[in-house]
C-alpha positions, 0 to 999 in steps of 0.5 A: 500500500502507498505509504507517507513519506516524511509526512507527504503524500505520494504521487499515483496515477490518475484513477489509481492506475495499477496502485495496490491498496490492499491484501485480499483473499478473495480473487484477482484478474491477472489481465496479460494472461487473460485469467481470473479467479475466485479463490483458488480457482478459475472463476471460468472453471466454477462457471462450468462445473459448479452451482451459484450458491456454491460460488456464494458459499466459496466467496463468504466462507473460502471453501466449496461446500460439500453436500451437507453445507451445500443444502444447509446454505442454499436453505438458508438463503432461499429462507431470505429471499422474502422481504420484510413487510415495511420494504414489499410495502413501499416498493410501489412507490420506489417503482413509481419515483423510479419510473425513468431511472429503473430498477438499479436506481429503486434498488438503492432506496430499497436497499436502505430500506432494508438495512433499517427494517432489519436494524443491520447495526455497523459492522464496527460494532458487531463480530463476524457471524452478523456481518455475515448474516447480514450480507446473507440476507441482503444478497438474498433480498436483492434479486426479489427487489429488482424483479419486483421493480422491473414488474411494478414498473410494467404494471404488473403485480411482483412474483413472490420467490419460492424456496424450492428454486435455486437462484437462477432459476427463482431470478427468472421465474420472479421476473417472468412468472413462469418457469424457465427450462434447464438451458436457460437457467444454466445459461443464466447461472453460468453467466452470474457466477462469471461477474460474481468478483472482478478485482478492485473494480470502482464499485467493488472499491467503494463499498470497501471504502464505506465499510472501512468507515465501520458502516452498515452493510446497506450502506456499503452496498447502497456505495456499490450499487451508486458507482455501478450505475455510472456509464464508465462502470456497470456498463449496459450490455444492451448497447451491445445488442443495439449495435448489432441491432444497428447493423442487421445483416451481416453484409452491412457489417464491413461499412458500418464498422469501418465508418466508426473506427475511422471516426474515433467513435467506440464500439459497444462491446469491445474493448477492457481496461484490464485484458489486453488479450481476450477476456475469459467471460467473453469466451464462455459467454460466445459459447453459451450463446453459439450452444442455443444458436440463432441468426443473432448469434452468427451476427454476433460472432462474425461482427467479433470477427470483422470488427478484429479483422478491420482493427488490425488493418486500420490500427495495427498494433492496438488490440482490441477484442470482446468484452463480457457485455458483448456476449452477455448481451445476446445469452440474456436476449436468448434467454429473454431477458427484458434489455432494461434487466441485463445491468440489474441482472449484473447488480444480482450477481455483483452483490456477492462479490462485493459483499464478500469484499465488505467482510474482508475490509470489515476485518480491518479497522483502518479506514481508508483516507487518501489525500488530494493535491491541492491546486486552486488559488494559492491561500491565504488571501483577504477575504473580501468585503461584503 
């Protein structure tokens, strides 16, 4: 971590490119090599071969669960799902205040919310078994907040969770009100165990930073869920979509694309500030999607091919590939998902990830204070007459 010298404040990139600030067990995305884990293992590797509450019970506890543990915490959790009456209560009007902004926004309000109807006390104050509990029942609230937001918000009446469905498959049925199949739950399962964690991202970052002030888990998540909603950070797969959208056919794609790059302009989609190779979650997602197939997939991968392909030849040198919004986009269209849905959907996978991070950061009482350089008119001056 960057330390004082001699009482001065050390100079760091812009963004805090690259600068270490902490120690975490949690995972980290190693960008040159085009690999991330959760713990010890690949975070792809968990995707394919394990359930969702496995990768939750992995984050919280640093273990897979074996099958006792396993059904204990998916038990457990799914006993969360339902929220208190005073938060089913308001999320109409959340939903109505809320009617241009959507669900990510209504989820901060409801999301404070809970942590008082709840009474989540600070986690300076109490030991490591409430944290947990209550980063348990917020996770678990979260999906049955925005699927409730999104429906109030189509004037229809919210999907009440059922315990007997695992998270995936409770997710879709409380957004649609009806059972998916197996390909597309897995599909979506696979895709939130994918953005569960993604190293010191902005929004992983602020939560942390608010639970080193000892505040409540709400609040921390609440910081979260604020940086995500940024442009810069959550993104919005259904950008992706709509350039291919914008494109149609795949003989509109070489003019359509080359009139862009040579205008500076960026292409949804592409691009990462960490991976400079392909990104991991990119590469599972194309074969999800290619797995269901459609003509919207063949438009995907050959746009991916071209976009590259016209890349190399107009800007040798600069790489620049699929990012997990690209495919995510056209797995969550397959598996009909309302586009307005495809960032909330990201929030209820992220929320384990940062909630994983609230805990570790709660285990140290330091509190993160960096400095600034100050560089307006130079003081003291006179302070003029009224």
């Amino acid at each position: 971590m960057p330390t004082m010298t001699n009482g001065t404040p050390l100079d760091v990139p812009r963004g805090l490119a690259g600068v270490v600030v902490t120690d975490t067990a949690l995972g980290d995305v190693r960008g040159r090599e085009g690999f991330y884990h959760y713990r010890q293992y690949s975070a792809i590797e968990l995707a394919r071969t394990r359930s969702f509450e496995d990768v939750w019970y992995l984050m919280f506890h640093g273990e897979l669960p074996g099958p006792a543990a396993r059904a204990e915490f998916a038990a457990r959790t799914a006993a969360m799902r339902r929220l208190p009456p005073e938060v089913r209560g308001a999320l109409p009007a959340i939903a109505r205040a809320g009617a241009v902004s959507g669900p990510l926004a209504g989820l901060r309000t409801a999301l404070s919310l809970l942590g008082a109807s709840a009474s989540f006390r600070p986690v300076y104050d109490i030991d490591g078994d409430r944290r947990r509990s209550d980063a348990l029942a917020a996770c678990a609230a979260v999906p049955t907040v925005l699927t409730a937001l999104y429906r109030l918000g189509q004037g229809l009446e919210p999907v009440e969770p059922r315990d007997d469905l695992p998270y995936a498959a409770n997710y879709l049925y409380m957004l649609t009100g009806s059972e998916a199949d197996a390909p597309r739950v897995r599909a979506v399962e696979q895709y939130l165990i994918s953005t569960v964690d993604h190293g010191f991202n902005a929004s992983t970052f602020t939560g942390r930073v608010v639970a080193s002030t000892g505040a409540d888990i709400a609040a921390c998540l609440v910081a979260a869920v604020g940086a995500l909603s940024g442009p810069l950070h959550g993104g919005a797969p259904s950008r992706a979509l709509d350039t291919l959208d914008a494109i149609g056919t795949p003989d509109r794609i070489d003019g359509w694309i080359r009139e862009r790059v040579l205008a500076g302009e960026r292409i949804m989609g592409f691009g990462h500030p960490v991976y400079r190779t392909e990104d991991p979650r990119s590469r599972m997602l194309r074969g999800i999607a290619q797995g269901f197939g459609s003509p919207l997939v063949d438009l995907a991968v050959e746009v991916e091919r071209q976009v590259e392909a016209i890349l190399a030849e107009l800007k040798p040198g600069r790489e620049l590939h699929t990012n997990v919004e690209f495919y995510a986009g056209v797995v969550m269209e397959l598996c009909g998902l309302p586009r307005e849905m495809f960032t909330p959907t990201f929030c209820a996978a992220r929320v384990v990830g940062w909630s994983a991070n609230i805990l570790e950061q709660a285990e140290d009482s330091k509190i993160i204070r960096p400095a600034a350089r100050y560089v307006g008119p130079t003081p003291p001056q006179p302070v003029p007459a009224p």
